[in-house]
C-alpha positions as CSV (number, residue, x, y, z in Angstrom):
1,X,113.5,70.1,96.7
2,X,113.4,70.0,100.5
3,X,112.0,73.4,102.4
4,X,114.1,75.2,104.6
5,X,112.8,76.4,108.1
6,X,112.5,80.6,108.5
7,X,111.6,82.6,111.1
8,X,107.9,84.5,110.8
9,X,108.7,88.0,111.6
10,X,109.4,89.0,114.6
11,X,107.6,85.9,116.0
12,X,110.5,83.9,116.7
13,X,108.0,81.2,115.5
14,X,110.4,78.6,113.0
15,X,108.1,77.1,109.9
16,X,108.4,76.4,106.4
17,X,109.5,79.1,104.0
18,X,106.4,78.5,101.6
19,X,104.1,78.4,102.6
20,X,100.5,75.7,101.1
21,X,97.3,77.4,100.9
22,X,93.9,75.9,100.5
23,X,91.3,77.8,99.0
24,X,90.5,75.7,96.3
25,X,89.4,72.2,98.4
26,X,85.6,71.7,98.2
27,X,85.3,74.9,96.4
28,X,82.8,74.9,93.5
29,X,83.1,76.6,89.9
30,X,80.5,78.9,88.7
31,X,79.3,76.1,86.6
32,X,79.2,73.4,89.7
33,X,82.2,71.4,89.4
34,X,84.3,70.5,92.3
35,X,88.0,72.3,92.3
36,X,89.8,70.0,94.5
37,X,88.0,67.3,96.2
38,X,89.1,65.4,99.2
39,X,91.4,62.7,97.8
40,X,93.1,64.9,95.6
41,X,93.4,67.4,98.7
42,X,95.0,64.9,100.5
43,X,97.9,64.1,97.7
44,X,98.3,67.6,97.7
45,X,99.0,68.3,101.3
46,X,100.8,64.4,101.5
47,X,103.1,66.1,98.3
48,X,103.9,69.5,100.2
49,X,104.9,67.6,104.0
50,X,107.1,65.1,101.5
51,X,109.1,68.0,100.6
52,X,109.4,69.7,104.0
53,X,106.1,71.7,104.1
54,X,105.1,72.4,107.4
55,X,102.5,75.5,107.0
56,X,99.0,74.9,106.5
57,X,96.7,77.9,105.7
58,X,93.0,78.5,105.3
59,X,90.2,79.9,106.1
60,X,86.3,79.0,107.9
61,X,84.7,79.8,104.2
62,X,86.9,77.6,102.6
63,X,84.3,74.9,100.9
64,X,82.2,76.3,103.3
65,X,83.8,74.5,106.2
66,X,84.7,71.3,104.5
67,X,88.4,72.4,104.1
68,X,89.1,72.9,107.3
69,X,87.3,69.4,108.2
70,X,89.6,67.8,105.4
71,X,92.6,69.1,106.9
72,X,91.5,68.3,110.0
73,X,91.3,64.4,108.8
74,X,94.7,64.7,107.0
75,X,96.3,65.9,110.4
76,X,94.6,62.7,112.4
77,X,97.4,60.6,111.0
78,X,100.4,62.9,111.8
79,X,101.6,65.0,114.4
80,X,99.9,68.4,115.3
81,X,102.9,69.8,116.8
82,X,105.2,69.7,113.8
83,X,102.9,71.7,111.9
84,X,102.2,75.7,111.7
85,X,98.4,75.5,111.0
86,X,96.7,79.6,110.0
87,X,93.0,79.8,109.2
88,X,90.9,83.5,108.9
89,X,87.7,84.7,110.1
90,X,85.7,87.2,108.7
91,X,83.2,86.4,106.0
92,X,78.9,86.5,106.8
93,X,78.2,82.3,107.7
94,X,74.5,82.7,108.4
95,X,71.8,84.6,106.0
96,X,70.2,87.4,107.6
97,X,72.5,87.3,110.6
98,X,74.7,90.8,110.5
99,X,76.6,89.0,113.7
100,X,77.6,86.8,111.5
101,X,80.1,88.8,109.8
102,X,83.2,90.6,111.0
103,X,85.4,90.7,114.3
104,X,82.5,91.6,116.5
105,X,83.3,89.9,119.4
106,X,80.1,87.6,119.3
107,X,81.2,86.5,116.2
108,X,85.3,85.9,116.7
109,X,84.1,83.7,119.7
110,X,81.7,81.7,117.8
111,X,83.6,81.1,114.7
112,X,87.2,80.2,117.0
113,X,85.1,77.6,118.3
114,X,83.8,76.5,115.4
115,X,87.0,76.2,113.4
116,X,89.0,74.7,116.1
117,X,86.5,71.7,116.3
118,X,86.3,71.7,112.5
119,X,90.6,71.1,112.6
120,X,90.1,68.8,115.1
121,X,92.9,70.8,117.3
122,X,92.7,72.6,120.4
123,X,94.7,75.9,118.7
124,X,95.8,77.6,115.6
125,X,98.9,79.1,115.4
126,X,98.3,81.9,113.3
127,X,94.5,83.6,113.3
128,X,93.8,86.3,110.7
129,X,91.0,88.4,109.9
130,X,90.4,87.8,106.8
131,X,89.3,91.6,105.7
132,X,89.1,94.7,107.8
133,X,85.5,95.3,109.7
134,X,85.3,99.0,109.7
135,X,82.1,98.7,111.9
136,X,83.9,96.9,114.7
137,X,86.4,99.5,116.9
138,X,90.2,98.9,116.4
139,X,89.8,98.7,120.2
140,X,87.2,96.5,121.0
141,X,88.3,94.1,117.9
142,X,92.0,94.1,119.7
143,X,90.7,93.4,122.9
144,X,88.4,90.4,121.4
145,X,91.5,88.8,119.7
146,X,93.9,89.5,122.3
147,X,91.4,87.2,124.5
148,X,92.0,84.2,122.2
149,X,95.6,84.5,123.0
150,X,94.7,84.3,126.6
151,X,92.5,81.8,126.1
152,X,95.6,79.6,124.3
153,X,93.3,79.1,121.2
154,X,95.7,81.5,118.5
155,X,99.5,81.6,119.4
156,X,99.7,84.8,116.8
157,X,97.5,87.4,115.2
158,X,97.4,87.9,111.7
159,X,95.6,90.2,109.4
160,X,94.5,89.5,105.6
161,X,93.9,92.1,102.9
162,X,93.0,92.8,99.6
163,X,93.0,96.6,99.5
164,X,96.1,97.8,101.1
165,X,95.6,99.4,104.7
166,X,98.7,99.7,106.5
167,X,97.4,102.9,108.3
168,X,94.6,100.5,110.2
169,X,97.3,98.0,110.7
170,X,99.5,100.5,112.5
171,X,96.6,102.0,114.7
172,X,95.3,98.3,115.8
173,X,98.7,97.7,116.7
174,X,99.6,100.9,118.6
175,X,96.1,100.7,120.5
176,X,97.5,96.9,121.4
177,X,101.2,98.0,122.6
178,X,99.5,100.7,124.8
179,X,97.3,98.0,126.6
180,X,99.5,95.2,126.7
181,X,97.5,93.0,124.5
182,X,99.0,91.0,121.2
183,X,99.3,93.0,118.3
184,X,99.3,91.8,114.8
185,X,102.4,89.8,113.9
186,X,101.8,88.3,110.6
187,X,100.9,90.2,107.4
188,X,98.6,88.3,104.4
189,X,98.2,90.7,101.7
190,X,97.9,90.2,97.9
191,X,101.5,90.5,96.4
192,X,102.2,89.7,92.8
193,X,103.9,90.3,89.4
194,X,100.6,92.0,88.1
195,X,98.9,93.0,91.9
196,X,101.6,95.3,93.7
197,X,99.2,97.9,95.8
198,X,101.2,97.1,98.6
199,X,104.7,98.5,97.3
200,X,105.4,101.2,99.4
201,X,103.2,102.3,102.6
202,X,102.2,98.6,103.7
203,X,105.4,97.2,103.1
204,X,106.8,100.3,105.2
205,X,104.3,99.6,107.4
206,X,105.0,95.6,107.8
207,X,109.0,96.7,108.4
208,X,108.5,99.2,110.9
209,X,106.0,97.0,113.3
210,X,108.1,93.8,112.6
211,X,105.3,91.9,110.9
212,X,105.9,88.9,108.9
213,X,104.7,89.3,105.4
214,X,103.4,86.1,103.8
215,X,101.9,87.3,100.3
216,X,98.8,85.4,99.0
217,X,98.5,84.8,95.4
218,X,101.9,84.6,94.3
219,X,101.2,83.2,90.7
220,X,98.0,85.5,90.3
221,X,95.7,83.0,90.8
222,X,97.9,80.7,88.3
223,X,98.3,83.7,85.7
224,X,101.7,83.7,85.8
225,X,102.7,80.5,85.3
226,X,102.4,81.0,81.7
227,X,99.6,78.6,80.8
228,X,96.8,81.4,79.4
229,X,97.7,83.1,76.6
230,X,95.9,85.8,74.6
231,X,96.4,83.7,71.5
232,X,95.0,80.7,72.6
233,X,92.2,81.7,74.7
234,X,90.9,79.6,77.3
235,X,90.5,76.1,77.6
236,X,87.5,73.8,78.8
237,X,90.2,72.4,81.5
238,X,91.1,75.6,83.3
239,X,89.7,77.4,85.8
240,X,89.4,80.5,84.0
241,X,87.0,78.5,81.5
242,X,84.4,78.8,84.3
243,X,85.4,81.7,86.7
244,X,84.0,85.3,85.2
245,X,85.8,86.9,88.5
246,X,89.0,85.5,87.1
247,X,88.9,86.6,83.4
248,X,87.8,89.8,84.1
249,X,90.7,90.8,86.9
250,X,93.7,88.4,85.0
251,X,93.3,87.8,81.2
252,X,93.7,91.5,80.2
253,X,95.9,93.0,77.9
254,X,98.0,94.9,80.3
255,X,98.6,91.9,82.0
256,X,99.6,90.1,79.7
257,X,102.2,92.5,78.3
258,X,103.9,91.9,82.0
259,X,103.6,88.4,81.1
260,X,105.3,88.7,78.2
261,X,108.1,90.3,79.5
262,X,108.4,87.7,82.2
263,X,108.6,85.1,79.7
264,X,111.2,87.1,78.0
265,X,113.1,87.0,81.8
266,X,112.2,83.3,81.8
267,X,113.6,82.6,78.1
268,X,117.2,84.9,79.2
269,X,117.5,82.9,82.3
270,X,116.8,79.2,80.9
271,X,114.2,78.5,82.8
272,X,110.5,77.7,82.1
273,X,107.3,80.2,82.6
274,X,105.5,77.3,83.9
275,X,106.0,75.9,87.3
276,X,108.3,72.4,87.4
277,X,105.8,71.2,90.5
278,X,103.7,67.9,89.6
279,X,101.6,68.9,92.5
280,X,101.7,72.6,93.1
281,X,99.6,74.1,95.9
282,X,96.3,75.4,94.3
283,X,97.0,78.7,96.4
284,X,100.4,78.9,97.8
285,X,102.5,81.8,99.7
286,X,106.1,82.7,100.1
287,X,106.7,83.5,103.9
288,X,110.4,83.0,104.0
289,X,112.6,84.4,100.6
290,X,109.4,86.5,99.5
291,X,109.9,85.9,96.2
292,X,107.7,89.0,94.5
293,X,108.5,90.9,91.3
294,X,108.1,94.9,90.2
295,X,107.8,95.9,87.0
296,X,109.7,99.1,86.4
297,X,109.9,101.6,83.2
298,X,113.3,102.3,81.7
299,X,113.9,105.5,79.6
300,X,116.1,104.8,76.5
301,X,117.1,108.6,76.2
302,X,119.0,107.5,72.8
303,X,115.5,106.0,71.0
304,X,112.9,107.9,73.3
305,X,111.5,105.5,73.9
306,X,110.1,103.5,77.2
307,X,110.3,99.8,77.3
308,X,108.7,97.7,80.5
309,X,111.9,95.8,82.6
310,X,111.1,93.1,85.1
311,X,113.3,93.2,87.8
312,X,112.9,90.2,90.8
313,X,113.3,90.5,94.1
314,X,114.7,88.2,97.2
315,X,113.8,89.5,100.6
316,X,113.6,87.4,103.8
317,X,110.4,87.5,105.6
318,X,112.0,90.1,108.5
319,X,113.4,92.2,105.7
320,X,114.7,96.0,106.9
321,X,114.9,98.8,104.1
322,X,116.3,99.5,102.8
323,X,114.9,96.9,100.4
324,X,116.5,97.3,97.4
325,X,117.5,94.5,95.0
326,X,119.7,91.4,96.3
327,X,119.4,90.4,92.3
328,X,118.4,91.7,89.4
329,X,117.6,90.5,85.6
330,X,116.4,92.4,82.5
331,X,114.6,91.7,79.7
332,X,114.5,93.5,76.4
333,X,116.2,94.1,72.6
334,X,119.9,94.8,73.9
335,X,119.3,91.8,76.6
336,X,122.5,89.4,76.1
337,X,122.4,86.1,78.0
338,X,125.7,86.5,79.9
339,X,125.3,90.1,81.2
340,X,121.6,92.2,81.4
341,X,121.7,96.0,80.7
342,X,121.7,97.9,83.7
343,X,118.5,100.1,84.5
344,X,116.9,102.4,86.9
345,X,113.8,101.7,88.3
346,X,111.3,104.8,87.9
347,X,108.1,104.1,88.0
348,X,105.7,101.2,89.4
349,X,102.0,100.4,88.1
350,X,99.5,99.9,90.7
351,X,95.9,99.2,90.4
């Protein structure tokens, strides 16, 4: 399979419609055990260019550095310009140094620096914060950022998220368009089968501003490609075996009752839960076809009963509303496999 090219947003800016993150290389298990090391980091990236790949995201905390300097290597060989390269800044570097966290602008120019040398590059195409400092003004961060653009160190702002905030977003962005300085044009929040805070508002949010959504955690940390099961438990192998952080937020029941019915999906479509990939990214994101999922709630008025229907969604990176369905599948007792029942979405989960 060979990626296709799509345009980031509003951008204009052409790059690979998946997108190959990197949070895994160098990082360390709670039990002190090396995710991905540097070989294997190189396979991975050598695997995803092979096939197309041509965007590269991660982050200065990534292995504490070491990522970035691995990529950096990797890129050495090959040329810079053919590649869309996104890293974040955010996260406290230095104990007991409160300037050494958030979009202050002490810190953004230290750590640009810093991560620029680190890549071995003399720019990043996309630089996102990696969460929202509520200390540092929407002004004062916009103006700091908006510098770098100047400066010809970040073609594109971005901004990352766990916790939807599409009302931040929006007022960063209006403060930028009223002084002329670059506004957020790329969107990283967390967008799964089982994490879908950003249904609604953000994704409004993301449509109305132009913004190029490019979800991270498309698998749920690797949830969803089947290979846990409540039956089985964990094995030594996995990361789950010696993450807490992931049991405790993935291997619940609720989830995997929305696994189940994505296997169910899986098992009416003929195709497998678990990802066909010899080398899949260890973090990867959709930023052309985002490829997401909702779980809706059908009423049966004849049992009275309700029974949980996956339905998957297609939507181009500049998608406009209104964003309904380009194709849907159902799961579920009266499923056949040449025609799925039709339902009505009524209700979504959110966490």
């Amino acid at each position: 399979m060979d990626l296709d090219f799509v345009q980031l947003g509003d951008t204009g800016l052409q790059t690979s419609e998946i997108q190959f993150g990197t949070w895994r290389f160098g990082k360390e298990t709670e039990e002190g055990n090396l995710e991905i090391d540097e070989p294997r980091a190189h396979e991975l990236l050598d695997a995803y260019a092979d096939h197309g790949g041509r965007f590269i995201d991660t982050a200065d905390v990534y292995g504490g550095g070491t990522c970035e300097e691995w990529i950096g290597d990797w890129l050495a060989d090959r040329d810079r310009e053919a590649y869309t390269i996104a890293s974040k800044i955010y996260w406290q570097i230095r104990e007991g140094d409160p300037n050494s966290r958030g979009t202050n602008r002490k810190n953004v120019r230290h750590r640009i620096d810093a991560l620029l040398d680190r890549l071995d590059t003399d720019y990043v195409d996309v630089l996102y914060i990696h969460r929202w400092d509520d200390e540092t003004s929407a002004r004062e961060m916009m103006k700091t950022l908006n510098g770098l653009v100047e400066d010809g160190k970040v073609h594109y702002l971005g901004t990352s998220t766990l916790v939807p905030n599409g009302w931040k977003v929006a007022k960063a962005n209006q403060i930028a368009r009223e002084e002329g300085w670059e506004p957020f044009t790329v969107a990283q929040p967390r967008y799964n089968l089982v994490d879908r805070e950003i249904e609604g508002g953000y994704l409004d949010m993301a449509d109305d501003y132009g913004i190029g959504v490019c979800p991270w955690s498309p698998l749920g940390q690797g949830f969803l490609t089947g290979k846990y099961s409540r039956e089985e438990g964990l094995t030594g192998e996995s990361r789950a075996a010696e993450s807490s952080r992931f049991r405790e937020a993935y291997l619940t029941d609720e989830n995997f009752d929305v696994l189940d019915e994505l296997r169910a999906v899986a098992d009416w479509r003929r195709i497998s839960a678990r990802p066909r990939s010899t080398s899949p990214p260890s973090r990867s994101s959709d930023s052309g076809r985002r490829r997401a999922a909702r779980t809706a709630t059908s009423d049966d008025s004849a049992g009275g009963t309700a029974s949980p229907v996956p339905w998957c969604i297609y939507l181009p990176v500049s998608w406009r509303r209104p964003w309904t369905p380009t194709r849907t599948v159902a799961a579920g007792p009266s499923a056949s496999a040449s025609s799925p029942p039709n339902t009505t979405p009524r209700s979504v989960r959110t966490r």
